[in-house]
PDB file of N, CA, C and O in Angstrom, chain B, residues numbered from 101:
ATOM      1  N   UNK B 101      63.520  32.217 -21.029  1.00  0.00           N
ATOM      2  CA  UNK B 101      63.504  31.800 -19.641  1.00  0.00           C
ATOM      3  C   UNK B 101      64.920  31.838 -19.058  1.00  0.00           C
ATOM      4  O   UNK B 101      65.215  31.985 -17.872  1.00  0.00           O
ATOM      5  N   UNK B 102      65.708  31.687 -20.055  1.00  0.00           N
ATOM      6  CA  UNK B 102      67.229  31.416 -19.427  1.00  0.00           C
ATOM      7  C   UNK B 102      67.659  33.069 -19.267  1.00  0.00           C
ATOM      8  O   UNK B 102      68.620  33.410 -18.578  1.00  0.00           O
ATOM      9  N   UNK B 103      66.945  33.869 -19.882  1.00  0.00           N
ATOM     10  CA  UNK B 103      67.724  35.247 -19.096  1.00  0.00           C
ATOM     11  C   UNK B 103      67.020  36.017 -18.195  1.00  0.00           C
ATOM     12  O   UNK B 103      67.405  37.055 -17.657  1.00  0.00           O
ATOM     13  N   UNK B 104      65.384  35.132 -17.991  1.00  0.00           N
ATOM     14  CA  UNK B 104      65.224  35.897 -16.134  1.00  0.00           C
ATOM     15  C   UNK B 104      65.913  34.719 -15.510  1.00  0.00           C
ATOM     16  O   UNK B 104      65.731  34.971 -14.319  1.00  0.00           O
ATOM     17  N   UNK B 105      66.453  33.818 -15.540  1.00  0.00           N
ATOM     18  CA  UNK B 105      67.352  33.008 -14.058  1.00  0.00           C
ATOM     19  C   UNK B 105      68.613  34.180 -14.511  1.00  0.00           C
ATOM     20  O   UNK B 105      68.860  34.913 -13.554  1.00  0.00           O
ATOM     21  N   UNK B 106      69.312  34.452 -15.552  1.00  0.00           N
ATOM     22  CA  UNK B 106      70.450  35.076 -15.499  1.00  0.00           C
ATOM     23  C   UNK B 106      70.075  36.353 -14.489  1.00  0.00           C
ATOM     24  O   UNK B 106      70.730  36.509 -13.459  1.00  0.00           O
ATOM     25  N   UNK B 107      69.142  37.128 -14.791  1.00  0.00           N
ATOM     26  CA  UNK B 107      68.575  38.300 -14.180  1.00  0.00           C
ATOM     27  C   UNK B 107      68.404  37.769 -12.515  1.00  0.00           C
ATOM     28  O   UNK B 107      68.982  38.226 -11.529  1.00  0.00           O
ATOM     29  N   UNK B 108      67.963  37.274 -12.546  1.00  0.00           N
ATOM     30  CA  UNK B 108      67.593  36.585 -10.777  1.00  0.00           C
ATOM     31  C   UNK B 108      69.119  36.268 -10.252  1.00  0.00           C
ATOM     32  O   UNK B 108      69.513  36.767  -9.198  1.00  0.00           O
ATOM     33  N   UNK B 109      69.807  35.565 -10.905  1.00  0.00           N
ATOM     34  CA  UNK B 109      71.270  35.398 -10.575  1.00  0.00           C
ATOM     35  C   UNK B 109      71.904  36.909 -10.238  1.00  0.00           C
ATOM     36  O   UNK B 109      72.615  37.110  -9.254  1.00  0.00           O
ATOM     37  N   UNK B 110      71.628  37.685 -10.969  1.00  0.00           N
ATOM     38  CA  UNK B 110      71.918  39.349 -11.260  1.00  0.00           C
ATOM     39  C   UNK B 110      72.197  39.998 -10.281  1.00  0.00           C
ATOM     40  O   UNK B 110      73.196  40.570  -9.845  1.00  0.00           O
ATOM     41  N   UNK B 111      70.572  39.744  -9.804  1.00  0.00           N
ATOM     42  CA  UNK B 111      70.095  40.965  -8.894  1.00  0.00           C
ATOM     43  C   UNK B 111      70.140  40.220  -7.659  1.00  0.00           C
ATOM     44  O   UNK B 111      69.459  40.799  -6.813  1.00  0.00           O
ATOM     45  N   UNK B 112      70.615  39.281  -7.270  1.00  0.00           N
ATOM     46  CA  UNK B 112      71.108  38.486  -5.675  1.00  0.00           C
ATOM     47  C   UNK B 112      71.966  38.796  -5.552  1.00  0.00           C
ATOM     48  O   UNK B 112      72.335  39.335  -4.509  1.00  0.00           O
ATOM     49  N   UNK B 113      72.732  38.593  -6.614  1.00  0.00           N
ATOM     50  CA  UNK B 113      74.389  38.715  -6.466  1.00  0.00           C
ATOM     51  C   UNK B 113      74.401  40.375  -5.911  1.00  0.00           C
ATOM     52  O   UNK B 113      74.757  40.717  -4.783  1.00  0.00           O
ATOM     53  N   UNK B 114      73.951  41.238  -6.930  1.00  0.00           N
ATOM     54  CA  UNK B 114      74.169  42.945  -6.329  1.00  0.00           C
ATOM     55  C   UNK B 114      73.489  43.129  -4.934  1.00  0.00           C
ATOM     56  O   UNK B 114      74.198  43.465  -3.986  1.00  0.00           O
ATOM     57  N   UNK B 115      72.449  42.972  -4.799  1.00  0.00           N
ATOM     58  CA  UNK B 115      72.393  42.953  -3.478  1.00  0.00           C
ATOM     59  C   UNK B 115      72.790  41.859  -2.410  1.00  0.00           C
ATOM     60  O   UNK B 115      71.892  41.730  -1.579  1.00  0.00           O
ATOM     61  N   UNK B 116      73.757  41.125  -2.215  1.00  0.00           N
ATOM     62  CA  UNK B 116      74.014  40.819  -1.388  1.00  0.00           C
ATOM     63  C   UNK B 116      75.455  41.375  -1.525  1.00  0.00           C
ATOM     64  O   UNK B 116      76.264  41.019  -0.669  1.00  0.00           O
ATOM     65  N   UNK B 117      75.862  42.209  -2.510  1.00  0.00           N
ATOM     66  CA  UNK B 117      77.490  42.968  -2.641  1.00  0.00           C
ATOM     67  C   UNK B 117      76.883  44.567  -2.044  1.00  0.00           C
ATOM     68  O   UNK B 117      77.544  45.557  -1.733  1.00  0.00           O
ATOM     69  N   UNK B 118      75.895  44.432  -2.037  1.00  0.00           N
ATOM     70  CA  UNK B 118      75.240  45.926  -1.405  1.00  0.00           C
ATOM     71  C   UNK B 118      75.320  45.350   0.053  1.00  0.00           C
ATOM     72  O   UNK B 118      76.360  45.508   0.693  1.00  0.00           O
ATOM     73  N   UNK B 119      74.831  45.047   0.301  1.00  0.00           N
ATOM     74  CA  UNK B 119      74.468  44.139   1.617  1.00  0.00           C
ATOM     75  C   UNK B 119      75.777  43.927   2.765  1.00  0.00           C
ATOM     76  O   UNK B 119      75.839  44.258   3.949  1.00  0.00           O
ATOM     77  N   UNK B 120      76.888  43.157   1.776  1.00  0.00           N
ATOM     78  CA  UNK B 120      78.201  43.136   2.357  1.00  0.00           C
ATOM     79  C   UNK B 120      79.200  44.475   2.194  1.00  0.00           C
ATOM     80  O   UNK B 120      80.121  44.563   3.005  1.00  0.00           O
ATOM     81  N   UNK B 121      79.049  45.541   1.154  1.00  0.00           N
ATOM     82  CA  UNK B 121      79.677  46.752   1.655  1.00  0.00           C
ATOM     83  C   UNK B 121      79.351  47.507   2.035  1.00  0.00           C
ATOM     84  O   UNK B 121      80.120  48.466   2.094  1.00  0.00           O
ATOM     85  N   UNK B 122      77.821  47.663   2.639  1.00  0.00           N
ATOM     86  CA  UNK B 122      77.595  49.095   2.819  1.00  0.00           C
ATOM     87  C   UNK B 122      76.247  48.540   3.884  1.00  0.00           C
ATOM     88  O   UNK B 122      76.317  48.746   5.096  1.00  0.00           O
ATOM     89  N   UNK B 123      75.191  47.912   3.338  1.00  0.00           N
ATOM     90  CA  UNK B 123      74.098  48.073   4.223  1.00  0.00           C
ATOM     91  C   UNK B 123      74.189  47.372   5.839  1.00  0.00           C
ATOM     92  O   UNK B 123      73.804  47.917   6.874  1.00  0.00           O
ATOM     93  N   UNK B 124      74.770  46.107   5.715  1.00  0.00           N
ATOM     94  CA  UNK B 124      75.576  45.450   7.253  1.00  0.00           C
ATOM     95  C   UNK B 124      75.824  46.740   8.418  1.00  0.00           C
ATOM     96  O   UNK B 124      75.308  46.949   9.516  1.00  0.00           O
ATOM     97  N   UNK B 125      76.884  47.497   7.605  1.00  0.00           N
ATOM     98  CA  UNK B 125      77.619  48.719   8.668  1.00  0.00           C
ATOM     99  C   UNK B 125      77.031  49.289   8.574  1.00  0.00           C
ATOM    100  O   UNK B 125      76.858  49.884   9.638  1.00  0.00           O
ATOM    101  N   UNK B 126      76.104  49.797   7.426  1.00  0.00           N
ATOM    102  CA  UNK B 126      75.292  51.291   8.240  1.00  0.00           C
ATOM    103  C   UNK B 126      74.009  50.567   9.105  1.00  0.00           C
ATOM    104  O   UNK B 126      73.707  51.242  10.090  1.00  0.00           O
ATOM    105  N   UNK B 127      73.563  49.889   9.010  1.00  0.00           N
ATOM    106  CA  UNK B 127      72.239  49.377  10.545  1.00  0.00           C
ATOM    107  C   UNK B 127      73.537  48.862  11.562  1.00  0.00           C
ATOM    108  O   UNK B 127      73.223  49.204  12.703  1.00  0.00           O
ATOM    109  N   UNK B 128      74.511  48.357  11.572  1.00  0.00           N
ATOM    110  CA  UNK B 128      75.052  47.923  12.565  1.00  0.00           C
ATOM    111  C   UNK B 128      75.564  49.192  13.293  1.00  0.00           C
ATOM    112  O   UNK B 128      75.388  49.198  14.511  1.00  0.00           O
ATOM    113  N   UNK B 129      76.177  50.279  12.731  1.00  0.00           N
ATOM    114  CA  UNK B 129      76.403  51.821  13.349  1.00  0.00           C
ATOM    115  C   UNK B 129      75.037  52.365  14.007  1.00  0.00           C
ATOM    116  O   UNK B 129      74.885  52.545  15.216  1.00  0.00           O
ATOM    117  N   UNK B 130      74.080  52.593  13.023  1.00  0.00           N
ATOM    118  CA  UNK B 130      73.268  52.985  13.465  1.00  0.00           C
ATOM    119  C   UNK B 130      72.152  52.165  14.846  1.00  0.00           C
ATOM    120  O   UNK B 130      71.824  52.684  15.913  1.00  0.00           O
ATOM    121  N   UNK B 131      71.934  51.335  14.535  1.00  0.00           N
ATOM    122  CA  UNK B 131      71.721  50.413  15.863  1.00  0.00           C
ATOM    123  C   UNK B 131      72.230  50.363  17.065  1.00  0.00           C
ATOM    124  O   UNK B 131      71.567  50.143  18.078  1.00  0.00           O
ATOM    125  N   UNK B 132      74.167  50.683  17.007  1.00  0.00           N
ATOM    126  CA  UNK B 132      74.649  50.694  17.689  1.00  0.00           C
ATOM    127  C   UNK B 132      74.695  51.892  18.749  1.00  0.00           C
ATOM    128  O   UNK B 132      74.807  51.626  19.946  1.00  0.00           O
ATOM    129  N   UNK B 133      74.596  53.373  18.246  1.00  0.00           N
ATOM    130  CA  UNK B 133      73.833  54.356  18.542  1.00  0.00           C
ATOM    131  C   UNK B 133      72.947  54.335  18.909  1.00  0.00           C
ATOM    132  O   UNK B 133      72.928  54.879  20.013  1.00  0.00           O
ATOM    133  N   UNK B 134      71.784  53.876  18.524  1.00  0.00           N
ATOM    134  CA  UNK B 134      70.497  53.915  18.974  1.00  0.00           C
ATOM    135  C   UNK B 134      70.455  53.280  20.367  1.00  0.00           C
ATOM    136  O   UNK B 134      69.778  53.768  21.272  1.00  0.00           O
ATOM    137  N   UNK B 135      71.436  51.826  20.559  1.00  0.00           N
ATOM    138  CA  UNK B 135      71.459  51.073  21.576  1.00  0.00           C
ATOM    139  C   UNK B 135      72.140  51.888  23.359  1.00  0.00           C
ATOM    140  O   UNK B 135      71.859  51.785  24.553  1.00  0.00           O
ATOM    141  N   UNK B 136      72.984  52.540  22.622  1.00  0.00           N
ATOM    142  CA  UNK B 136      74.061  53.281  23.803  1.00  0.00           C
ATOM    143  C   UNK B 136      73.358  54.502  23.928  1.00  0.00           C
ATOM    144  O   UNK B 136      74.072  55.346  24.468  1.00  0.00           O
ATOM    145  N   UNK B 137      72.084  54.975  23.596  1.00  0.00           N
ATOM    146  CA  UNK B 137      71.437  56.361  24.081  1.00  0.00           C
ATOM    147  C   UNK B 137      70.733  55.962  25.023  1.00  0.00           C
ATOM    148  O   UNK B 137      70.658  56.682  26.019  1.00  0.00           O
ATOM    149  N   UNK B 138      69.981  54.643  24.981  1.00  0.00           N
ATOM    150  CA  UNK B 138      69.116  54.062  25.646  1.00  0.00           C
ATOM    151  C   UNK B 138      69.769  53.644  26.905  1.00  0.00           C
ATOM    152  O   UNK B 138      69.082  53.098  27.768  1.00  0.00           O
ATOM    153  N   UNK B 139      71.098  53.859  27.102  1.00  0.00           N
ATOM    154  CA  UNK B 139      71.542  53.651  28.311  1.00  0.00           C
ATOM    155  C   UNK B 139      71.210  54.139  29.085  1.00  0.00           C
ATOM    156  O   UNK B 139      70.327  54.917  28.722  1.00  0.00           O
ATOM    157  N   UNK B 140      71.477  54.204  30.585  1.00  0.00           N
ATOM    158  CA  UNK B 140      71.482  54.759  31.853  1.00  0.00           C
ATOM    159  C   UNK B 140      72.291  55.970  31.757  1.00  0.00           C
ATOM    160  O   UNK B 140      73.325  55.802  31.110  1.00  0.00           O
ATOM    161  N   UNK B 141      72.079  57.326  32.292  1.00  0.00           N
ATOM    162  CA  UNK B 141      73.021  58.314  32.021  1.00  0.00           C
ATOM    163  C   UNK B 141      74.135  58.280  33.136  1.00  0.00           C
ATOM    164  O   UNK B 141      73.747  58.063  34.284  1.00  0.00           O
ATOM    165  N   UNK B 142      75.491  58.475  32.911  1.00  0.00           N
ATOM    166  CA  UNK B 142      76.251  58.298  34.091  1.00  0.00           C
ATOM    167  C   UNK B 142      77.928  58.122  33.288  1.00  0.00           C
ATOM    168  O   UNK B 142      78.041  58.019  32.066  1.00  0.00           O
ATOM    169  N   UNK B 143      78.661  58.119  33.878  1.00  0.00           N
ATOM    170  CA  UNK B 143      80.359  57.331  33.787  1.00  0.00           C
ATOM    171  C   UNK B 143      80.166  55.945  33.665  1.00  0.00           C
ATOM    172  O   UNK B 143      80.485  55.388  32.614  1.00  0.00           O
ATOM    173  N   UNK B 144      79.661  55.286  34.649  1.00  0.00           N
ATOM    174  CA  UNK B 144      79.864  53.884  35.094  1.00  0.00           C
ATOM    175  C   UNK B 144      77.773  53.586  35.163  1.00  0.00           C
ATOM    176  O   UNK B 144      76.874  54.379  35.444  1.00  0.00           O
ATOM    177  N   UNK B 145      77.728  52.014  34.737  1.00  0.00           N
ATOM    178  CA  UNK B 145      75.918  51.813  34.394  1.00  0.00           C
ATOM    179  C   UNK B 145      75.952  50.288  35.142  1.00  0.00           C
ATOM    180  O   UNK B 145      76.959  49.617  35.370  1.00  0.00           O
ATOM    181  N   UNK B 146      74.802  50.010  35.396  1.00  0.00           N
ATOM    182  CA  UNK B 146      74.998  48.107  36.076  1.00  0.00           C
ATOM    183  C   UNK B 146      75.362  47.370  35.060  1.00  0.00           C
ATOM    184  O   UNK B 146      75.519  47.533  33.850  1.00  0.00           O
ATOM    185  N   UNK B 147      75.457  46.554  35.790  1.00  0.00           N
ATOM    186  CA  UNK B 147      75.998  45.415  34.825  1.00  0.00           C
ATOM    187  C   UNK B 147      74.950  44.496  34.489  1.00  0.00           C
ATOM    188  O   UNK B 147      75.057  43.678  33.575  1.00  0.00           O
ATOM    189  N   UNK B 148      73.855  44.631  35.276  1.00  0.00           N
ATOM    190  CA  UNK B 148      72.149  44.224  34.407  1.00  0.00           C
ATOM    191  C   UNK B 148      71.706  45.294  32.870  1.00  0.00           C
ATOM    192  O   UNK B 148      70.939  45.032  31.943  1.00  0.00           O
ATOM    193  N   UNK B 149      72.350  46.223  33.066  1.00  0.00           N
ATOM    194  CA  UNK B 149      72.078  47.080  31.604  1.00  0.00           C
ATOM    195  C   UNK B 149      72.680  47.118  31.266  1.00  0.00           C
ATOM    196  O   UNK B 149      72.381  47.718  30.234  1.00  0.00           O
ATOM    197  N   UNK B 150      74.366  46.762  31.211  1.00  0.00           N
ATOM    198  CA  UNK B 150      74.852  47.003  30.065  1.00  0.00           C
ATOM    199  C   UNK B 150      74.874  45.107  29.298  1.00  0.00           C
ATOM    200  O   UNK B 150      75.241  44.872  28.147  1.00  0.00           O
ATOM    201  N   UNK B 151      74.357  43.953  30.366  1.00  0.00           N
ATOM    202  CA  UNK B 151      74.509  43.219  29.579  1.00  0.00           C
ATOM    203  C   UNK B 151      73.138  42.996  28.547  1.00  0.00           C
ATOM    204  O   UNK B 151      73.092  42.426  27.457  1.00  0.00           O
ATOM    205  N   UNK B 152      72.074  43.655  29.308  1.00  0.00           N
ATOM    206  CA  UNK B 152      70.647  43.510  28.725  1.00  0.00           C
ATOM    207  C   UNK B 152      71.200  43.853  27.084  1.00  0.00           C
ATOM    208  O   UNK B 152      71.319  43.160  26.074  1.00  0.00           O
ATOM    209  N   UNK B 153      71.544  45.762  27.515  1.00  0.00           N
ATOM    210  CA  UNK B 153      72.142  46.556  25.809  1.00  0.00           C
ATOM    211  C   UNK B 153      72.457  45.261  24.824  1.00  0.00           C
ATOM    212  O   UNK B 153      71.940  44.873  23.776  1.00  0.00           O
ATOM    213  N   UNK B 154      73.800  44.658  25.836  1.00  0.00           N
ATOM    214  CA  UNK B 154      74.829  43.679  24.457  1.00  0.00           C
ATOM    215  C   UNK B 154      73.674  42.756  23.543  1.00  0.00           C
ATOM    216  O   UNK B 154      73.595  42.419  22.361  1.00  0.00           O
ATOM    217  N   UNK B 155      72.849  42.551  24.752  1.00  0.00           N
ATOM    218  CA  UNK B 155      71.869  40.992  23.894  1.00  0.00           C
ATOM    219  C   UNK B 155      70.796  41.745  23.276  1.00  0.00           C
ATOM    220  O   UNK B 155      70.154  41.040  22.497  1.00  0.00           O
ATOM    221  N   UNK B 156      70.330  43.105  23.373  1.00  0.00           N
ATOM    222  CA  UNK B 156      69.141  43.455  22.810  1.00  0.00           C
ATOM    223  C   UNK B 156      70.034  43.658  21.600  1.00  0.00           C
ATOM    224  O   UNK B 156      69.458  43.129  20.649  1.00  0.00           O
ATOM    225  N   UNK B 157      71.256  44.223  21.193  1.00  0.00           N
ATOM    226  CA  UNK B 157      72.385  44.430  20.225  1.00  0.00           C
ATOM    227  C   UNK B 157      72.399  43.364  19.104  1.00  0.00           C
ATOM    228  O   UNK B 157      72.320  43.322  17.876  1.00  0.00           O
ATOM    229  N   UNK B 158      72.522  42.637  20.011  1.00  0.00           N
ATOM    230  CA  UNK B 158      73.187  41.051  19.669  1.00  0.00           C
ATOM    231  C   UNK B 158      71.758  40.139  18.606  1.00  0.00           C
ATOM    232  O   UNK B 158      71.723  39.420  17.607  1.00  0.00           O
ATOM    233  N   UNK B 159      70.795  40.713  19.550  1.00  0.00           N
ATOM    234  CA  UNK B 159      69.614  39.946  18.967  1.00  0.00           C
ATOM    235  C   UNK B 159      69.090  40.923  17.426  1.00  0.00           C
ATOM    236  O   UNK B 159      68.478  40.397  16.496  1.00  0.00           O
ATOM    237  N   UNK B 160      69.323  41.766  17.447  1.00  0.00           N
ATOM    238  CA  UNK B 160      68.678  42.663  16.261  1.00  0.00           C
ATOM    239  C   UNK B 160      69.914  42.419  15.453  1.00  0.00           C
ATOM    240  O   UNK B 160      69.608  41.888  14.385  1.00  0.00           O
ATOM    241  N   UNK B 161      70.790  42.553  15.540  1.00  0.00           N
ATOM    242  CA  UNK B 161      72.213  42.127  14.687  1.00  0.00           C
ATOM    243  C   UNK B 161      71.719  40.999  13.845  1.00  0.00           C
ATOM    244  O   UNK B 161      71.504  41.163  12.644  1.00  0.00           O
ATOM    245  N   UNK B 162      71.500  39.661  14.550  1.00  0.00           N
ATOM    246  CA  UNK B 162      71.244  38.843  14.181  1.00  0.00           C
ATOM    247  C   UNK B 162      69.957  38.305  13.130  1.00  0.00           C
ATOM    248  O   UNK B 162      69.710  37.541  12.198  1.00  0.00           O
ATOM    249  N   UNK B 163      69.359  39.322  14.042  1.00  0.00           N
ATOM    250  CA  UNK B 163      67.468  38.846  13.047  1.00  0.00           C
ATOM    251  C   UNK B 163      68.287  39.941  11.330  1.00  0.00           C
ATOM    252  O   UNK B 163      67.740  39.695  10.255  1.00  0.00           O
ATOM    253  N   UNK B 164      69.078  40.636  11.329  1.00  0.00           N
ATOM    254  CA  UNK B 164      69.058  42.079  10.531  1.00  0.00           C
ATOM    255  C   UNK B 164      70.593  40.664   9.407  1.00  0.00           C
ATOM    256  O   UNK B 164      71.131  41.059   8.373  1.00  0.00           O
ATOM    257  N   UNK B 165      70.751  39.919   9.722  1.00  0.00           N
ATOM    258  CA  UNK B 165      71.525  39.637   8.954  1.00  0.00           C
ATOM    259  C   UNK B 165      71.034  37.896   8.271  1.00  0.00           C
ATOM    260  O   UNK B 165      71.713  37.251   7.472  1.00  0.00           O
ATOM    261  N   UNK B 166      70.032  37.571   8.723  1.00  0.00           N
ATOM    262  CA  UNK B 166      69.442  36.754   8.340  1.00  0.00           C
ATOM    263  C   UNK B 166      68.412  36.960   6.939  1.00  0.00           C
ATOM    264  O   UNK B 166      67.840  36.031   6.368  1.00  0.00           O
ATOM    265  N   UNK B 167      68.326  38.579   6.506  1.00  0.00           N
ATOM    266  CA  UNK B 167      68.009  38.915   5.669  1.00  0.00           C
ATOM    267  C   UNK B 167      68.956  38.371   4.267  1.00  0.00           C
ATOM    268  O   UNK B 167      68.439  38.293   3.153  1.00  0.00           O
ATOM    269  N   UNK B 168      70.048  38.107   4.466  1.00  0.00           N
ATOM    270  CA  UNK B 168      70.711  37.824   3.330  1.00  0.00           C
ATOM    271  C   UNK B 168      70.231  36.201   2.624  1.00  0.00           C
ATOM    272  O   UNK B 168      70.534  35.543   1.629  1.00  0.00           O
ATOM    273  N   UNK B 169      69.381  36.070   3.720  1.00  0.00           N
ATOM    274  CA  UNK B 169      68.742  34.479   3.303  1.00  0.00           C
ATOM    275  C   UNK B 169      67.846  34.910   1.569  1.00  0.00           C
ATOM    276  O   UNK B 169      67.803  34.292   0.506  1.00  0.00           O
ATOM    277  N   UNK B 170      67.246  36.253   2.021  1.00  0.00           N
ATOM    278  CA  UNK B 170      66.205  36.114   0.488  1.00  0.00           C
ATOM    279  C   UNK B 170      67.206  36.276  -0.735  1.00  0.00           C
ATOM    280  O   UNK B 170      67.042  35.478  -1.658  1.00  0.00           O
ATOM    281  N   UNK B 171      68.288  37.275  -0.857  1.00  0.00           N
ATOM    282  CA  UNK B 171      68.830  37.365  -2.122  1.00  0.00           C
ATOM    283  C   UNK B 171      69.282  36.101  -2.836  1.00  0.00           C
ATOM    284  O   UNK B 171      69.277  35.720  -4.007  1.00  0.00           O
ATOM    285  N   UNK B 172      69.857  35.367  -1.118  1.00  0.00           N
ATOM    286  CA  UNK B 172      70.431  33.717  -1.724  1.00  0.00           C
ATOM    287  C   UNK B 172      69.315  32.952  -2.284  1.00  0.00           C
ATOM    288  O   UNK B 172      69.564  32.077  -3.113  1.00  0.00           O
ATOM    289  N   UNK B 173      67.955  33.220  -1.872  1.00  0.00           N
ATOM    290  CA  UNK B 173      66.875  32.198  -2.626  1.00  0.00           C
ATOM    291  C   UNK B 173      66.953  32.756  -4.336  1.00  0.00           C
ATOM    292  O   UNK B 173      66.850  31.983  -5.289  1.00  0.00           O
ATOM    293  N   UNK B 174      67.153  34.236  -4.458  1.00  0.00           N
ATOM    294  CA  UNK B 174      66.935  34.323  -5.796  1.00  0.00           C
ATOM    295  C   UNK B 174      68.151  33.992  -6.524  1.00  0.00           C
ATOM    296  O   UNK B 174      68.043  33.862  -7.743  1.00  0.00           O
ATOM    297  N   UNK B 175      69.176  33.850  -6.035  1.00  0.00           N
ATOM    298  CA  UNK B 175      70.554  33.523  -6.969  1.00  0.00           C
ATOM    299  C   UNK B 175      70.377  32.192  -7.035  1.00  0.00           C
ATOM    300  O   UNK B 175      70.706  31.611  -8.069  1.00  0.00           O
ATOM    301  N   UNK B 176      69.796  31.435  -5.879  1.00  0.00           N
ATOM    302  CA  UNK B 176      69.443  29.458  -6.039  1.00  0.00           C
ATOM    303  C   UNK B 176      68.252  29.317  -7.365  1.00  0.00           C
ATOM    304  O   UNK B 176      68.461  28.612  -8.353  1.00  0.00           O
ATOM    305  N   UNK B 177      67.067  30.082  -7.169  1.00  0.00           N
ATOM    306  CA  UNK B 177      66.341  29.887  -8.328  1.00  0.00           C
ATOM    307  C   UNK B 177      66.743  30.398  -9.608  1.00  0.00           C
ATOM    308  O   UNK B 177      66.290  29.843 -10.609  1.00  0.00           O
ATOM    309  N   UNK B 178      67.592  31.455  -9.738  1.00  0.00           N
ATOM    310  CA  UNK B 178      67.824  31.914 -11.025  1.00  0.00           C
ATOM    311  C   UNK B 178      68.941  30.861 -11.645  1.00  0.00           C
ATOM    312  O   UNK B 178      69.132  30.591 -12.831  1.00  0.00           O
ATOM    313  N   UNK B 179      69.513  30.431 -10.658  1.00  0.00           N
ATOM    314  CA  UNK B 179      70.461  29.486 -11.263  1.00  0.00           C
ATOM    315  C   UNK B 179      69.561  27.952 -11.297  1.00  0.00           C
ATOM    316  O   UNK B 179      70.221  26.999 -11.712  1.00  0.00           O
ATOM    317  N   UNK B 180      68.817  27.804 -11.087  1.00  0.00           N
ATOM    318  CA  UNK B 180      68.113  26.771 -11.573  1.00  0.00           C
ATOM    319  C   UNK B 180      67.343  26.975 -12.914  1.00  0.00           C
ATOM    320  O   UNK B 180      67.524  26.330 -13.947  1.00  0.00           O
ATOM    321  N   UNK B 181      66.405  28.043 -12.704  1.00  0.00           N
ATOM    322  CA  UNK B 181      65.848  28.288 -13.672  1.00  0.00           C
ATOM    323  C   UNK B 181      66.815  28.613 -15.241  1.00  0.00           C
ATOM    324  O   UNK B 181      66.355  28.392 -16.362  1.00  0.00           O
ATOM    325  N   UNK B 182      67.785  29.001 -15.049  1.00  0.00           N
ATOM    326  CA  UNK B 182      69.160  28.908 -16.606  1.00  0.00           C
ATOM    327  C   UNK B 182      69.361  28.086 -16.832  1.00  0.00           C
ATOM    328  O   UNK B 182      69.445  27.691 -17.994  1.00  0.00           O
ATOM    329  N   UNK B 183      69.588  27.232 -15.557  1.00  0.00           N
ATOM    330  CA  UNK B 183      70.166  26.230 -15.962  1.00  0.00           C
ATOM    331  C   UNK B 183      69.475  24.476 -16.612  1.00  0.00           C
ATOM    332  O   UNK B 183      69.895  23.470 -17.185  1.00  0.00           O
ATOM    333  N   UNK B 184      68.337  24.968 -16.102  1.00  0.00           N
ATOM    334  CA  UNK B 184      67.142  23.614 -16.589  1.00  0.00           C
ATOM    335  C   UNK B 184      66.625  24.781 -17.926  1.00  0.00           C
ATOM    336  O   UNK B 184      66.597  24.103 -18.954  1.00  0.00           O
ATOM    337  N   UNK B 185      66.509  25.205 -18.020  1.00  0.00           N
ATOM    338  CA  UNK B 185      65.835  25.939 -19.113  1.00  0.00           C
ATOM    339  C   UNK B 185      66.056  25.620 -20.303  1.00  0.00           C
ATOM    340  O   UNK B 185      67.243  25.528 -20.617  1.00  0.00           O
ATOM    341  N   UNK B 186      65.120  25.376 -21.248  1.00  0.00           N
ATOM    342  CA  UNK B 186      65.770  24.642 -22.835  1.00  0.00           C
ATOM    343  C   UNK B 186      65.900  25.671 -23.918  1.00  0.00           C
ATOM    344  O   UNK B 186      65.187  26.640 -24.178  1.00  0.00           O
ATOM    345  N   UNK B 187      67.011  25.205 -24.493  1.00  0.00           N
ATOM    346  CA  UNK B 187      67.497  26.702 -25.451  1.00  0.00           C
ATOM    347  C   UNK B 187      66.115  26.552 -26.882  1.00  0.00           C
ATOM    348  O   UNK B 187      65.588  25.452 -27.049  1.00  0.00           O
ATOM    349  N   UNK B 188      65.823  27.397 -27.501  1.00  0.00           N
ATOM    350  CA  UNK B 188      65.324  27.194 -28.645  1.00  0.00           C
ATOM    351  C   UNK B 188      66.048  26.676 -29.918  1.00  0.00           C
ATOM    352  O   UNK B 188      66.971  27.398 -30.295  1.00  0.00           O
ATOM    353  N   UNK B 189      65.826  25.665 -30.581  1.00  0.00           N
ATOM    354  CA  UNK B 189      66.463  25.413 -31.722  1.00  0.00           C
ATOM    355  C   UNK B 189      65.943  26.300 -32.856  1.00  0.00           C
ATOM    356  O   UNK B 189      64.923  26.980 -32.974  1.00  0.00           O
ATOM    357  N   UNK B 190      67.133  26.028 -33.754  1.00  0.00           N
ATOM    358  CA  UNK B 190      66.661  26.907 -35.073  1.00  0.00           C
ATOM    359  C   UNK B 190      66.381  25.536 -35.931  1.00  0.00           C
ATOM    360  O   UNK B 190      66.928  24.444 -35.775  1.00  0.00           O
ATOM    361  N   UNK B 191      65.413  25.889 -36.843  1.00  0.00           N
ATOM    362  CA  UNK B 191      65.306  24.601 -37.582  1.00  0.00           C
ATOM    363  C   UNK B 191      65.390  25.433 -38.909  1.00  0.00           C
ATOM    364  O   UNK B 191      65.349  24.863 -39.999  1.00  0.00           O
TER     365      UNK B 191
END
């Protein structure tokens, strides 16, 4: 039992080091693109669309980084589960 909490500890930890070097910036690039096509075509756009853009931005940013909530549940249970876990004795 004590080496699936180690394993659960494991695999939170890598993905949330995936998470913080690489997956954050590529949806935040790519989002960000996606957001500025959807603009108005022109030089200059209102200032009702470009603030709408920031918060439709702002709001998917946000829901997209609240994902890091699940890896932290498995690094909280795996570290529970090691750590309550009883070793086997040898007799």
């Amino acid at each position: 039992m004590k080496l699936f909490g180690i394993i659960l500890l494991v695999i939170g930890f890598l993905w949330i080091g995936y998470d913080t070097a690489d997956g954050f910036v590529d949806y935040q690039y790519s989002r960000w693109m996606w957001q500025s096509k959807n603009l108005p075509a022109g030089d200059t756009i209102k200032r009702i669309d470009a603030v709408g853009a920031m918060r439709d931005l702002s709001l998917s940013l946000k829901d997209r980084h609240r994902v890091v909530f699940i890896p932290a549940v498995l690094m909280l249970a795996g570290g529970l589960v090691a750590g309550f876990s009883q070793r086997k004795q040898k007799i």
